[in-house]
C-alpha positions, -999 to +999 in steps of 0.1 A: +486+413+137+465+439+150+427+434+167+400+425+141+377+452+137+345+436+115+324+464+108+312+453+077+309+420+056+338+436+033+363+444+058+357+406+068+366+395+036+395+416+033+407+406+068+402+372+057+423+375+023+449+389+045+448+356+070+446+330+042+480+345+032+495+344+061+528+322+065+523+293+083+547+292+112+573+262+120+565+227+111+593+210+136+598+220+174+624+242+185+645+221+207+637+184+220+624+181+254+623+155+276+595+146+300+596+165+335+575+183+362+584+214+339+576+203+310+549+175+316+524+159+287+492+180+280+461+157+271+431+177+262+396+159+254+371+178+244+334+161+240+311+177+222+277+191+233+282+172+265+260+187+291+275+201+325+253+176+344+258+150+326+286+137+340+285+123+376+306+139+391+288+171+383+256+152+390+250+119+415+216+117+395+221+118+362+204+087+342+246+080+323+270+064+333+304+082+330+327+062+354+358+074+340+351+109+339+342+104+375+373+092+382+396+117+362+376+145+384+386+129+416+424+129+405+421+165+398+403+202+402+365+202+392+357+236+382+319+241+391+317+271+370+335+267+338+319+281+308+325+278+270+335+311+249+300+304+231+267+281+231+277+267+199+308+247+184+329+270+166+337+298+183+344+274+213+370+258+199+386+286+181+390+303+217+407+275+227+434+278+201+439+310+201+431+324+239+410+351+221+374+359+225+358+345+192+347+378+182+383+384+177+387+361+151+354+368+136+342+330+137+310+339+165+286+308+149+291+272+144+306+271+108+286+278+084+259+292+108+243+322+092+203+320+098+184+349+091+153+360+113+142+393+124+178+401+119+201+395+099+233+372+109+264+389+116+290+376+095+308+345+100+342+335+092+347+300+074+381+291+087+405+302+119+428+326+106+464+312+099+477+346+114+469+331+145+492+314+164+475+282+180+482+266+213+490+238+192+517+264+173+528+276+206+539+239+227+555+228+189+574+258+192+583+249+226+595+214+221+564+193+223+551+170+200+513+174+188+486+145+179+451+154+166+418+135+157+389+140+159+366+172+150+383+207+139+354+227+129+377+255+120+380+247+084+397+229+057+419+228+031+449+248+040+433+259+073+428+224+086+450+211+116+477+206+095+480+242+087+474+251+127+507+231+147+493+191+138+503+171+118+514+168+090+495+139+070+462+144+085+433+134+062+400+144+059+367+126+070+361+094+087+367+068+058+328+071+052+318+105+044+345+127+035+336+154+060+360+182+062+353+185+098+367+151+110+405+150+109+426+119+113+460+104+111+465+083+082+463+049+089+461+016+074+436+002+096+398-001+078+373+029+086+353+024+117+323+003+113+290+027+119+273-004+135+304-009+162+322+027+163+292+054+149+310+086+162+343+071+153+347+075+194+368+038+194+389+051+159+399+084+183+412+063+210+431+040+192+450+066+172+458+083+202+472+054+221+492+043+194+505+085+200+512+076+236+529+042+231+554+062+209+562+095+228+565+084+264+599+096+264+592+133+253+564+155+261+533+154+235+504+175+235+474+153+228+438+171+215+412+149+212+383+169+202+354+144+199+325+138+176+300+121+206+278+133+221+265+155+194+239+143+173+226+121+154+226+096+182+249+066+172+260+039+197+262+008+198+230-017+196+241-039+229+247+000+245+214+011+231+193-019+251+209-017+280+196+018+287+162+013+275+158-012+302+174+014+329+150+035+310+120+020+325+126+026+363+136+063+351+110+092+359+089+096+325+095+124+300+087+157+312+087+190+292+090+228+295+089+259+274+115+280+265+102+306+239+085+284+210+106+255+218+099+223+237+128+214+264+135+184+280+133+185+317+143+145+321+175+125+315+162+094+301+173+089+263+186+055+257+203+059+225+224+097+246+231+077+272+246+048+256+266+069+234+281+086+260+291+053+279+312+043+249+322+081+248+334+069+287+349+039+285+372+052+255+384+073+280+393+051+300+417+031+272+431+069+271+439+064+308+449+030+307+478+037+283+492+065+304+489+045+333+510+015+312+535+040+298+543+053+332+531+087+320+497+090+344+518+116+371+537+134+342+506+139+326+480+173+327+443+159+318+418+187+303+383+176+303+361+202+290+321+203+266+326+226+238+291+237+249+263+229+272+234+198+267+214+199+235+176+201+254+157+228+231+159+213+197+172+183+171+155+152+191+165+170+229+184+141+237+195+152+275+183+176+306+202+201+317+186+214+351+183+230+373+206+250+343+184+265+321+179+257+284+209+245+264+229+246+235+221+276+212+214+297+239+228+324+269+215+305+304+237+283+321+223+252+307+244+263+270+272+279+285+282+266+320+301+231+308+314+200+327+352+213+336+382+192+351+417+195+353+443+169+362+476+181+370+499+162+391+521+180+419+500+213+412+462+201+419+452+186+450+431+154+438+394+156+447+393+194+448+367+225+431+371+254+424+340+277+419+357+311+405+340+316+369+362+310+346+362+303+307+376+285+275+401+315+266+418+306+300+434+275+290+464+289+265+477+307+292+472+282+317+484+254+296+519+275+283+526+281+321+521+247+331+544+232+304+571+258+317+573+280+286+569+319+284+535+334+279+523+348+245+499+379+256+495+399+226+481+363+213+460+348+239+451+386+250+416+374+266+430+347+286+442+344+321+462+317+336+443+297+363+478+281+380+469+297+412+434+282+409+450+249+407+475+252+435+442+260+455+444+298+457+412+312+460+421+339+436+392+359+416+401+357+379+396+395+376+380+401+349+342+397+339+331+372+312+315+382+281+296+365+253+287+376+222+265+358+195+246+377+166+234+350+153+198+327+150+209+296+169+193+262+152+180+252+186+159+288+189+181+310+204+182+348+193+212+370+188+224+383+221+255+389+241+258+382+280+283+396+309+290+377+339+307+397+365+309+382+400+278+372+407+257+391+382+249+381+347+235+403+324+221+389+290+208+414+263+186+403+233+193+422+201+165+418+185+149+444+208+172+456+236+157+438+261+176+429+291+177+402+317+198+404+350+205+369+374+222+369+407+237+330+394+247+317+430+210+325+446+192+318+411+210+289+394+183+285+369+181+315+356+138+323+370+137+354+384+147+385+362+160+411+383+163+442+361+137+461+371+145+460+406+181+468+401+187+494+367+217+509+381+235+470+380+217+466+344+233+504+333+270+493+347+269+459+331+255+474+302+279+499+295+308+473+305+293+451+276+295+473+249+328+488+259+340+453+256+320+450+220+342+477+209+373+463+224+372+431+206+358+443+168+324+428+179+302+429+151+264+434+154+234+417+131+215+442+110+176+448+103+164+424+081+137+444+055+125+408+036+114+398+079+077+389+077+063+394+111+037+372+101+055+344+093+048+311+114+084+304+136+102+279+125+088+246+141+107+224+170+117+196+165+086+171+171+085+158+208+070+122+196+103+121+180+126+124+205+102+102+230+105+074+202+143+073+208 
């Protein structure tokens, strides 16, 4: 299939047409495998809005508790800067399937998305082309056996999992709301109880150790893309009063601006925090049943946020600094994400790795890994971090780019952002403005250095839209109903999130 070019609304649709009648590709594996060093079991767990200091290995501070997440980093490679393909869900997790830049695939918002402001929204696409050919596709293809449940995001109907290398016999929702986001095997076990199991994190778990207990004798790949820690906040009640009395001997709230919006500058939410224990210790059965199965040294671990901490909007149930900002928006705190990688034999336990790298890399990576050949006309923006992982101190060699034309709900603006070396560029498209960071001296994103240096702003600049062009990047429009005079849409109420 050749790159997508979105120009306009109608050559999206037409594109689109053209996906949705696609052929799907094989339903069985090629040839059976059994489990080896070259062909080891891929587990990928994927939370959701999980913020990069969060976790503690990432952060000795932080108000959670996320034991096993600790522990899976000391087995493995932390990558201190690992970023997500976007600030939001979607296009995240579309990059991971498909190694592409979401531009590419013309899914650049959460789906639906589409919030008009000064601007008008770039189009979104509702569903990951079937054209594509997932990672999911790819290690089927190659003799592995797949296993999702969880959250897809990236449609439904006939472009849900089953349509994209899992399954078949996936259903939709989570036995209480029909949501065609939520994805699970069928099963004759009752639908979670929202008291006991809210973010059907326990429901997750057990599916995909019942997975594991099965196919210990040939190599699965495992995604379990998770509905915690997103919000609403649901854990359970015993969870819930444990952290409000930690709560008391933590500092008070504390709050900052970014544009209209209020952002948290504390970790101290009882109902995040005890969410993202039973987020945790889930894991941990995960763990537990490789470790049972004999599996735990034949088996690569992914850990990865499809974006950073949700601080700016929707209750602002965490702290991301010294990131700046959050979900929704092009600073650290929504981009840069909590990154670890297990793999036996290849990573040295208890290492880092600080070469920038990003959510495209892992279908490379991933194919290499399970010793099958590399698919680069479809995971074109992706490069394979093996060398990273046998300690190399390689540069990935190529910049990182971001593109978002869209009105985030947690008050971001459309932008795009370039991250090359050291230097991050970030332009705002509802007036060209431009903001330049030198990350490793300036973490948190405070002191704007375009003024001082426009011949880095006119290189990274040019790079940027070069790369626009390269990948069919589409760009939001004027919007002639704007009214300048309009109030901006209100945050969500502090009191609220303090009450929680």
């Amino acid at each position: 299939m050749p790159p997508i070019r979105l120009l306009l609304p109608l050559s999206l649709s037409l594109l689109l047409s053209v996906s949705a009648s696609a052929p799907t590709h094989a339903a069985t594996p090629a040839r059976p495998l059994a489990v080896s060093p070259s062909n080891p079991n891929i587990i990928f767990i994927l939370a959701d809005d999980l913020g990069y200091m969060d976790i503690g290995a990432n952060n000795p501070n932080t108000f959670y508790e996320t034991p096993n997440i600790d522990a899976l980093a000391k087995r493995g490679m932390r990558f201190t800067q690992g970023y997500s393909a976007c600030c939001v869900c979607s296009p995240t997790r579309g990059s991971i399937m498909t190694g592409k830049y979401p531009p590419r695939f013309g899914i650049t918002d959460f789906i639906p998305g589409m919030r008009p402001g000064k601007l008008l929204s770039a189009p979104n696409a509702t569903h990951l082309p079937l054209a594509e050919t997932t990672l999911a596709e790819a290690l089927r293809d190659g003799g592995y056996a797949t296993f999702f449940a969880g959250k897809w995001h990236l449609g439904g109907g006939e472009f849900s999992p089953n349509a994209q290398g899992f399954g078949p016999g996936l259903t939709s929702g989570d036995g209480t709301k029909g949501n065609t986001q939520f994805w699970y095997p069928q099963s004759a076990t009752p639908p979670p109880n929202p008291k006991d199991d809210p973010k059907t994190t326990d429901r997750i778990v057990s599916d995909a150790v019942a997975f594991i207990d099965t196919h210990k004798d040939k190599p699965f790949f495992a995604y379990l893309p998770f509905l915690a820690v997103h919000t609403p906040i649901g854990a359970r009640a015993d969870l819930v009063t444990k952290y409000e009395t930690k709560k008391r001997s933590a500092p008070p709230d504390a709050w900052g601006r970014e544009r209209e919006r209020d952002v948290r500058l504390v970790q101290n939410h009882a109902g995040y925090a005890a969410m993202l224990e039973q987020f945790d210790t889930a894991l941990g059965r995960v763990f537990a049943a490789l470790e049972k199965n004999g599996l735990t040294e034949r088996t690569i671990v992914v850990f990865m946020s499809d974006n950073g901490g949700l601080s700016t909007s929707e209750g602002h149930p965490t702290s991301n600094l010294p990131l700046r900002a959050g979900k929704g928006w092009p600073y650290e705190g929504g981009t840069r994400v909590a990154w670890l990688v297990s793999a036996p034999g290849i990573t040295k336990p208890g290492t880092t790795c600080d070469t920038p790298v990003i959510s495209t890399d892992y279908y490379p990576t991933l194919l290499q890994l399970a010793g099958l050949p590399a698919k680069p006309e479809q995971h074109r923006d992706g490069v394979s971090l093996v060398p990273q992982l046998k300690g190399e101190r390689t540069p990935r060699g190529q910049p990182l780019y971001w593109h978002y034309p869209h009105y985030g709900n947690q008050g971001g603006a459309p932008h795009g952002a370039i991250r090359d070396g050291d230097w991050k560029l970030i332009e705002w498209f509802e007036d060209g403005a431009v903001e330049l960071y030198r990350i490793p001296q300036d973490i948190g994103e405070k002191t704007n250095l375009a003024a001082q240096h426009p011949e880095k702003v006119a290189a990274l600049r040019a790079k940027l839209i070069t790369w626009r062009q390269d990948v069919g990047a589409v760009m939001p429009t004027p919007n002639p109903n704007f009214d300048p005079n309009a109030k901006p849409e209100p945050a969500a109420a502090k009191k609220n999130a303090k009450k929680k």
